[in-house]
C-alpha atoms as a printed R data frame, in Angstrom:
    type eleno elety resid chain resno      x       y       z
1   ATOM     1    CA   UNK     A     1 29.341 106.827 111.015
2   ATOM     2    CA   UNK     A     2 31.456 106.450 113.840
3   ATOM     3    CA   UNK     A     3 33.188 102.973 114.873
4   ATOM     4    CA   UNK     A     4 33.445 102.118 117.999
5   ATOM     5    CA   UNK     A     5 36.268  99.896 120.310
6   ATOM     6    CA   UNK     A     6 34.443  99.124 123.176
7   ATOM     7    CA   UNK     A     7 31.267  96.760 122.506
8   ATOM     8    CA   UNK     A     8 28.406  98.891 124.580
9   ATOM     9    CA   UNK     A     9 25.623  96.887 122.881
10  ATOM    10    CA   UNK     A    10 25.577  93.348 123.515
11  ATOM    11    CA   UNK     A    11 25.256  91.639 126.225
12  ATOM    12    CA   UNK     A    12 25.707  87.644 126.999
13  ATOM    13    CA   UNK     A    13 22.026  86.253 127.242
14  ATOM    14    CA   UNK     A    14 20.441  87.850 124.358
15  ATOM    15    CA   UNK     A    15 18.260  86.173 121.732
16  ATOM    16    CA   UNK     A    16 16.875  87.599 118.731
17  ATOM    17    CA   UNK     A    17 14.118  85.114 116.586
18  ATOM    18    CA   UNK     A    18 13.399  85.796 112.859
19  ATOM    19    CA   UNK     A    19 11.534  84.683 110.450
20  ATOM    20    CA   UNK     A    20 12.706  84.445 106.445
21  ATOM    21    CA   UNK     A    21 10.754  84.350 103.457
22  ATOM    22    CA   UNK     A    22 11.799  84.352 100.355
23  ATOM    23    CA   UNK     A    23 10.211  84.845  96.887
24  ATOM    24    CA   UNK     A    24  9.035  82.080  94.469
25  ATOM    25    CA   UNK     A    25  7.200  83.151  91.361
26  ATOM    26    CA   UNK     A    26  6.483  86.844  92.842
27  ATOM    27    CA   UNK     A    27  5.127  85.362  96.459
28  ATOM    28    CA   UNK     A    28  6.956  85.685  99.404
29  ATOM    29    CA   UNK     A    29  6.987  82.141 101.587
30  ATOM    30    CA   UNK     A    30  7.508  82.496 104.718
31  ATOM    31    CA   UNK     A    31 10.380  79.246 104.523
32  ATOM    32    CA   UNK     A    32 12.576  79.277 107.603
33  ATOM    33    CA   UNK     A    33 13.306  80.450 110.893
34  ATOM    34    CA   UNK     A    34 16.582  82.649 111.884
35  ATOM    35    CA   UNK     A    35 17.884  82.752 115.628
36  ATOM    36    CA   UNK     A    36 20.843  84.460 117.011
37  ATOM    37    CA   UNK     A    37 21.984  84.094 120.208
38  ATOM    38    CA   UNK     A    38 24.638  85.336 122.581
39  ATOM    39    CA   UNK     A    39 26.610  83.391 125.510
40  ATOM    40    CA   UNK     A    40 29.321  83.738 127.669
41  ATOM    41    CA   UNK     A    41 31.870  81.042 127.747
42  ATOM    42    CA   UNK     A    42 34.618  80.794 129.865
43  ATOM    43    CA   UNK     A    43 38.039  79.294 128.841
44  ATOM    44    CA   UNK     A    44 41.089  78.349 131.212
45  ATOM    45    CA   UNK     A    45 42.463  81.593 130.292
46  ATOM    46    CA   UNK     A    46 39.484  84.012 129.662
47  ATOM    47    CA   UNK     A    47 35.897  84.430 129.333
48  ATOM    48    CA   UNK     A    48 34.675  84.925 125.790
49  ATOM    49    CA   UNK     A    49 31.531  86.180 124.503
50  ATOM    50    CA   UNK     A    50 29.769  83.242 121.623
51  ATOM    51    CA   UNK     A    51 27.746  84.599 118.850
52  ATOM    52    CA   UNK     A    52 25.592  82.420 117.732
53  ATOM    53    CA   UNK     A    53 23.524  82.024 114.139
54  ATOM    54    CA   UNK     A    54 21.144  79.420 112.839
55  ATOM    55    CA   UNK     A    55 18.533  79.254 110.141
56  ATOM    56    CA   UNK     A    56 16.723  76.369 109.306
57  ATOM    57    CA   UNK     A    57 13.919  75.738 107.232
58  ATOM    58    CA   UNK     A    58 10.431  74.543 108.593
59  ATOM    59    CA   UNK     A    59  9.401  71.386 108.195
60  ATOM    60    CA   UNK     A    60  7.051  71.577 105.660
61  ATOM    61    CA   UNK     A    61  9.392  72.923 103.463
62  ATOM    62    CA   UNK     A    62 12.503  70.539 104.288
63  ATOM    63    CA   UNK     A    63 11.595  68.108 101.567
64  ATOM    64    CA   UNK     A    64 11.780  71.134  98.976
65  ATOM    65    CA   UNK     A    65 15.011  72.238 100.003
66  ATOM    66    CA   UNK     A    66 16.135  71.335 103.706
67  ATOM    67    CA   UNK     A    67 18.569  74.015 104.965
68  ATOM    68    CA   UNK     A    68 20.576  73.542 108.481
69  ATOM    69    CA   UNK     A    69 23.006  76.294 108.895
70  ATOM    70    CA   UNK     A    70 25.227  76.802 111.726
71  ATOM    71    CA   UNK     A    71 27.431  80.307 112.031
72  ATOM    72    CA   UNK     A    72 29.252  80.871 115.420
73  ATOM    73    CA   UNK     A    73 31.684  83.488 116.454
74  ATOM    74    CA   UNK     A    74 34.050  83.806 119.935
75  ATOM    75    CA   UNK     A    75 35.075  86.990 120.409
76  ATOM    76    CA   UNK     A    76 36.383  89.492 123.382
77  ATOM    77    CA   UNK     A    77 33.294  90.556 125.295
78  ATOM    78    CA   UNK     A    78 34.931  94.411 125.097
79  ATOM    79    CA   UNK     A    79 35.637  94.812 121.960
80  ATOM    80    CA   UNK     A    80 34.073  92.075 120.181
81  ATOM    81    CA   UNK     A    81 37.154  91.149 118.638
82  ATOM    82    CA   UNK     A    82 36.520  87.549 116.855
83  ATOM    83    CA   UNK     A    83 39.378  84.462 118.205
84  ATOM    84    CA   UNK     A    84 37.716  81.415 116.875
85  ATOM    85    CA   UNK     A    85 34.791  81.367 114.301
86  ATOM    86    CA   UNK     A    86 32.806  78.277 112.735
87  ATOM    87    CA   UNK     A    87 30.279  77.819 109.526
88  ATOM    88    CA   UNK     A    88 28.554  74.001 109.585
89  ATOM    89    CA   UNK     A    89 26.092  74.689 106.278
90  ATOM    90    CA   UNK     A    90 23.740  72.091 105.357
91  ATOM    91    CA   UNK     A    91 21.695  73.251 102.635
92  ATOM    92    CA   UNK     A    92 19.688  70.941  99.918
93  ATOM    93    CA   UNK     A    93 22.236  68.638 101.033
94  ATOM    94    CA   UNK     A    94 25.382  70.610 100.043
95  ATOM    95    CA   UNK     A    95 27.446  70.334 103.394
96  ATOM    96    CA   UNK     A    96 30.343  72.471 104.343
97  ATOM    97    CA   UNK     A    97 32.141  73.353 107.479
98  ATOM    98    CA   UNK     A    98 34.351  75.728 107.782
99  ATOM    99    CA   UNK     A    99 36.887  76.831 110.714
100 ATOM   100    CA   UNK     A   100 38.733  79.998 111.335
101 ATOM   101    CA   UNK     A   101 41.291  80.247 114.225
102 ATOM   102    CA   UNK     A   102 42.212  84.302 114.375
103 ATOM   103    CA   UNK     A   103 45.829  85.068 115.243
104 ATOM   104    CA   UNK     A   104 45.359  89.306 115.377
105 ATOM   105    CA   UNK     A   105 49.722  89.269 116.555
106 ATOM   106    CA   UNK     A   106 50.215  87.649 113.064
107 ATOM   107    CA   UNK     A   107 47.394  89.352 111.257
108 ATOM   108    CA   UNK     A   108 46.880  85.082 110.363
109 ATOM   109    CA   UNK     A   109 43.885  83.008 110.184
110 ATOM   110    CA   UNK     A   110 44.838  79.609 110.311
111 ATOM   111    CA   UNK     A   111 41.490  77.976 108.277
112 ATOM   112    CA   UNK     A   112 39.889  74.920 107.554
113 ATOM   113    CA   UNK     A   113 37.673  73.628 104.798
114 ATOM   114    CA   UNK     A   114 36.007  70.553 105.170
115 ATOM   115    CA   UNK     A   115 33.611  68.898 102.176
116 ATOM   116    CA   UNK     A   116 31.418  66.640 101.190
117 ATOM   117    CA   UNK     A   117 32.294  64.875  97.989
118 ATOM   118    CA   UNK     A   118 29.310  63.411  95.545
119 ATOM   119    CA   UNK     A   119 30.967  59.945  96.258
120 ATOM   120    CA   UNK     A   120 30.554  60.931 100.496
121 ATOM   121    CA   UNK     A   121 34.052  61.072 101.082
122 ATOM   122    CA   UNK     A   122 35.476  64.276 103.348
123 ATOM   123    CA   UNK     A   123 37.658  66.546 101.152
124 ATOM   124    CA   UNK     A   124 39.547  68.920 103.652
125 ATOM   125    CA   UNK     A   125 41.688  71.534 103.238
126 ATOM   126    CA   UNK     A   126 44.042  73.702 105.497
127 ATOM   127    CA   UNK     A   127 45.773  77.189 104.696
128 ATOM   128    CA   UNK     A   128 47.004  80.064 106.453
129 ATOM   129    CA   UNK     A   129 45.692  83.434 105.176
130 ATOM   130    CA   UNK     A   130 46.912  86.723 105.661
131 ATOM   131    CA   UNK     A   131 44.312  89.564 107.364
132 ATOM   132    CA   UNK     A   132 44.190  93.164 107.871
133 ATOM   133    CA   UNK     A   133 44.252  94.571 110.967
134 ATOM   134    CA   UNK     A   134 40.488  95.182 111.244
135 ATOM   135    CA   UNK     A   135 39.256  92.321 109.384
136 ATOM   136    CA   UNK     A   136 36.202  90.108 110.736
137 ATOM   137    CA   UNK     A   137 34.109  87.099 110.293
138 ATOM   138    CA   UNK     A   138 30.856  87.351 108.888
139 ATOM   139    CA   UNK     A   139 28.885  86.911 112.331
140 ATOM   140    CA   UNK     A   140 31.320  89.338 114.339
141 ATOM   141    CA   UNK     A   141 31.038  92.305 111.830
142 ATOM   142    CA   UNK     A   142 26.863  91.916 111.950
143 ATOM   143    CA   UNK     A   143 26.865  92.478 116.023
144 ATOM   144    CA   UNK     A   144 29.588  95.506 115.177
145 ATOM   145    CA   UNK     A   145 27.331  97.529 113.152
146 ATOM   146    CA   UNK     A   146 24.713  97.253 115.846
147 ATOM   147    CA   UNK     A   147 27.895  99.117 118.013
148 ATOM   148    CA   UNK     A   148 27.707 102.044 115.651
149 ATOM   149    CA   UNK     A   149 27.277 105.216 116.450
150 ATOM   150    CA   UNK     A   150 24.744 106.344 113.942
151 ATOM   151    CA   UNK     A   151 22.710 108.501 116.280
152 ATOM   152    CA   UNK     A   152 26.430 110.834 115.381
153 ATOM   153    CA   UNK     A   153 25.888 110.058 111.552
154 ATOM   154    CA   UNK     A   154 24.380 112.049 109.140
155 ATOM   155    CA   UNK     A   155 22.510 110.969 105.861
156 ATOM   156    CA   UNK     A   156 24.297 109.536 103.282
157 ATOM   157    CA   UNK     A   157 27.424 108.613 105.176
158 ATOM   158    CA   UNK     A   158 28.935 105.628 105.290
159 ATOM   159    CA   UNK     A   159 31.356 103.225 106.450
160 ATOM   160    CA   UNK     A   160 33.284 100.052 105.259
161 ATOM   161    CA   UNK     A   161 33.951  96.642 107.030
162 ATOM   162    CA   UNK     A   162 36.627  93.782 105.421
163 ATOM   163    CA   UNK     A   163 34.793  90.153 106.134
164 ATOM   164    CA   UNK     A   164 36.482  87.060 105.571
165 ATOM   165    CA   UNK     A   165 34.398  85.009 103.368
166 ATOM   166    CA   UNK     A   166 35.513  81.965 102.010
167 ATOM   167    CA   UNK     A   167 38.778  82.625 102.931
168 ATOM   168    CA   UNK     A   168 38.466  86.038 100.782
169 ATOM   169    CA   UNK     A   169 38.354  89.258 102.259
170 ATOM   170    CA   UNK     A   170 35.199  91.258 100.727
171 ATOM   171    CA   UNK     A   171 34.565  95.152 101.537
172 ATOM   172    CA   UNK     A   172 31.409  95.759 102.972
173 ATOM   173    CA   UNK     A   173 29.724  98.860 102.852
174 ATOM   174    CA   UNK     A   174 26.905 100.066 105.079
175 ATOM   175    CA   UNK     A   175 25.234 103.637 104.393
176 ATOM   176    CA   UNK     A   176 22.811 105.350 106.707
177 ATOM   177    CA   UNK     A   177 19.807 106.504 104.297
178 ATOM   178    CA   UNK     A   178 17.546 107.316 106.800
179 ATOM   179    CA   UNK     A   179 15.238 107.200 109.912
180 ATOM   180    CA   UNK     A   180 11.945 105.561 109.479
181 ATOM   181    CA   UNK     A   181  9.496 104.489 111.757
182 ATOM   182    CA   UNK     A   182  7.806 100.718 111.436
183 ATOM   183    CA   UNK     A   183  5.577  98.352 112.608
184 ATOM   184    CA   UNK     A   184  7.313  95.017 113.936
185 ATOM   185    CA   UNK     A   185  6.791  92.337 115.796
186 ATOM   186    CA   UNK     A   186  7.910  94.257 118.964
187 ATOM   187    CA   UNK     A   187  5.856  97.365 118.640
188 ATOM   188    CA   UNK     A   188  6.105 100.074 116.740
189 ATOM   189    CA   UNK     A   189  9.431 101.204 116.092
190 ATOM   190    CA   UNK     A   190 11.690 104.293 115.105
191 ATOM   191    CA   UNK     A   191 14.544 102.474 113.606
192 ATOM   192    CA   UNK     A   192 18.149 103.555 111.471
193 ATOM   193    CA   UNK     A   193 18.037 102.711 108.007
194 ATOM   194    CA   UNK     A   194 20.654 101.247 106.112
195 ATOM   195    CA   UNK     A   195 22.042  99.834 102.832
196 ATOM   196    CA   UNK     A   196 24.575  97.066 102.951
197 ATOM   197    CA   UNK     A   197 26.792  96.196 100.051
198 ATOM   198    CA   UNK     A   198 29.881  94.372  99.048
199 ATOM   199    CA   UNK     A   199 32.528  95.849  96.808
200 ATOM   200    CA   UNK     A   200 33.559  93.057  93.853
201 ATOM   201    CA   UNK     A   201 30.939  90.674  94.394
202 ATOM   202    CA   UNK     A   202 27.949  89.258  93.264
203 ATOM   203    CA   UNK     A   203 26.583  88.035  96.061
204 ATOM   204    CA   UNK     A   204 24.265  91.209  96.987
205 ATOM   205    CA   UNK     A   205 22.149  92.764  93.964
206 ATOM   206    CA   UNK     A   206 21.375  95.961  93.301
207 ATOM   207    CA   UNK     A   207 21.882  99.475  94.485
208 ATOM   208    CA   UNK     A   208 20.058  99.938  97.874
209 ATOM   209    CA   UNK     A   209 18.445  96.969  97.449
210 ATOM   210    CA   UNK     A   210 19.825  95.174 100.797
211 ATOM   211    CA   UNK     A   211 18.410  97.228 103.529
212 ATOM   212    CA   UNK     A   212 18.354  96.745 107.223
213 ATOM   213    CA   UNK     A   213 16.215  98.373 109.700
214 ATOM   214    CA   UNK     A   214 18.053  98.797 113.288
215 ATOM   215    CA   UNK     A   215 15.822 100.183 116.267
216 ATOM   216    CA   UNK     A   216 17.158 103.639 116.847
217 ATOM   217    CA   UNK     A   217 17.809 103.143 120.542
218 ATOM   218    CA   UNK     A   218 20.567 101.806 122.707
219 ATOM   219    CA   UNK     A   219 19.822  98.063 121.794
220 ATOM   220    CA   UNK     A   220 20.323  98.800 117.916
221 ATOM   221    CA   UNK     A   221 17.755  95.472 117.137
222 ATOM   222    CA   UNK     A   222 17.729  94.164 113.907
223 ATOM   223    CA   UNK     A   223 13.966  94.060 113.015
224 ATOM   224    CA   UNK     A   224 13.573  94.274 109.539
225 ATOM   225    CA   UNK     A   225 16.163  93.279 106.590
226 ATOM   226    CA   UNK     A   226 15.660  93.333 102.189
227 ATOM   227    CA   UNK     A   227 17.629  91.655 100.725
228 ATOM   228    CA   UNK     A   228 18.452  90.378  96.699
229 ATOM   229    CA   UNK     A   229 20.811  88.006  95.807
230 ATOM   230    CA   UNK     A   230 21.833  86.295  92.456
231 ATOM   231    CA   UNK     A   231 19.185  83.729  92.661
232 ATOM   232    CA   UNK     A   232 16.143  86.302  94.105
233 ATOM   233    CA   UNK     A   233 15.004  88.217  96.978
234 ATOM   234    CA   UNK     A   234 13.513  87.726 100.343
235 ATOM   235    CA   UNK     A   235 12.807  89.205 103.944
236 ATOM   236    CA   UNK     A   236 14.135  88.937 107.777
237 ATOM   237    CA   UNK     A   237 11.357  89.789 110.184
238 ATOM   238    CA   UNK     A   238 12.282  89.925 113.944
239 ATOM   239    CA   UNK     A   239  9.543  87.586 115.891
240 ATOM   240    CA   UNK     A   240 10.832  87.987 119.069
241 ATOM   241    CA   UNK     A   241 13.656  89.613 121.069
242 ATOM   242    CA   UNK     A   242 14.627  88.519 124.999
243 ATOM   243    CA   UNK     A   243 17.822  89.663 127.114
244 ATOM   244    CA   UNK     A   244 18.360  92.884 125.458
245 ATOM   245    CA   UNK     A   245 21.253  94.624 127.604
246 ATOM   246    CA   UNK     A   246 18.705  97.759 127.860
């Protein structure tokens, strides 16, 4: 698979609705609803692309276990390249923000970590952590892989992205397996699909057992994702897509 420089994918005023289940005792609930979003926002000295995540659970499942989750990226509209990047999670009533200021002349991240305590006091931490050249945030490297070029790839290949997670950087992995056609939300759909994992962690299960399904067209649309974690499994299905760039 083939990275690209120049973003050729996404375009400001695109929004893409899921819809997550996840399974309890061997059923899949449909528990939450998963939006991203893309902006432009302009700055005194540039105009910057915002890529927006949120997932949120519905209401009738908020007194089971309420989740509020904020991810945002601000990146170079050319090259996707992330500059600021935020994570606001509120989930069962854990709360944690999280702030990444990118410094790509330093290969820096200047972070903060910001906490609840039990007794509701802030805890808050600051560091400076050293990148590589290529390394992203979490929401920047999922709109890269949709700047692929896998239409160029052949079966089995494969091609690794480092995250910063945490303030870790994690290897992840994504391998084309094959073409398959599906029925979504949006049609009927030839899509690319791929496995996803990351290298030293337990945070993805299994052996091609995180799959995503991308629509094997210009757009690259996430419309279907697997996935298995530590604590079980679940399912992304796309319920709507609007401002697509083609």
């Amino acid at each position: 698979m083939l990275s690209t420089a120049q973003n050729k994918t996404i375009a400001a005023g695109e929004k893409l609705t899921f819809s997550a289940s996840y399974n309890m005792s061997g059923l899949l609930n449909e528990l939450a609803q998963v939006t991203m979003e893309t902006s432009e926002v302009k700055t005194s000295k540039s105009t910057l692309l915002k890529l927006k995540c949120t997932a949120a659970t519905y209401s009738k499942w908020d007194s089971f276990f309420k989740i509020r989750d904020l991810y945002e990226s601000y990146v170079s509209p050319k090259t996707l390249t992330p500059y600021l990047y935020n994570r606001d999670i509120d989930e069962g009533g854990y709360k944690k923000f999280m702030k990444y200021k990118f410094n790509h002349k330093s290969r820096t991240v200047s972070s903060l970590k910001r906490k609840k305590r039990r007794d509701g006091t802030d805890w808050e931490e600051k560091k400076t952590v050293k990148i590589g050249t290529s390394t992203r945030d979490l929401v920047t490297t999922l709109y890269h892989i949709r700047n692929l070029d896998i239409h160029k790839a052949n079966v089995g290949d494969s091609q690794n992205f480092t995250v910063l997670f945490d303030n870790v950087e994690s290897v992840v992995t994504i391998k084309y397996l094959s073409k398959e056609t599906i029925n979504t939300a949006l049609g009927r759909k030839e899509c690319y699909k791929l496995a996803i994992s990351i290298n030293n962690s337990d945070v993805l299960k299994g052996n091609n057992a995180n799959l995503l399904w991308l629509t094997a067209d210009q757009n690259k649309v996430p419309v279907y994702a697997k996935f298995k974690i530590a604590v079980g499994s679940g399912e992304l299905k796309i319920k709507s897509a609007t401002g697509l760039k083609y």
